[in-house]
C-alpha positions, 0 to 999 in steps of 0.5 A, spaced: 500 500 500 502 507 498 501 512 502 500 518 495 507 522 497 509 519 502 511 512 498 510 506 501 507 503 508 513 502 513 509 496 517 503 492 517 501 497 523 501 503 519 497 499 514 492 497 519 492 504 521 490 507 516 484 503 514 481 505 521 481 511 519 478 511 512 473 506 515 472 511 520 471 516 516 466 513 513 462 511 518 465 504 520 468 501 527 473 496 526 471 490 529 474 488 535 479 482 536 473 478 539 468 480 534 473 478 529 473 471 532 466 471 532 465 473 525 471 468 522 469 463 527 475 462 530 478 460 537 480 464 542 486 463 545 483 460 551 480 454 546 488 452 543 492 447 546 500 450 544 
């Protein structure tokens, strides 16, 4: 992902804070890691014998 001016994102971090804010700034909210668990039906930590 580039940033216009600015070249490429430096992190994955700085990819994933601009999506927020775009998201954001369309009126969404960003599910939380729990709600994310839920909606890709995935485990939880506490579920996963490692």
């Amino acid at each position: 992902m580039t940033f216009g001016n600015e070249g490429k994102a430096k992190s994955n971090g700085e990819q994933v804070e601009k999506m927020i804010r775009i998201g954001r700034e369309l009126g969404l909210e960003p599910a939380t890691p729990d709600e994310a668990r839920t909606i890709l039906g995935l485990k939880g930590l506490d579920q996963v014998k490692y």
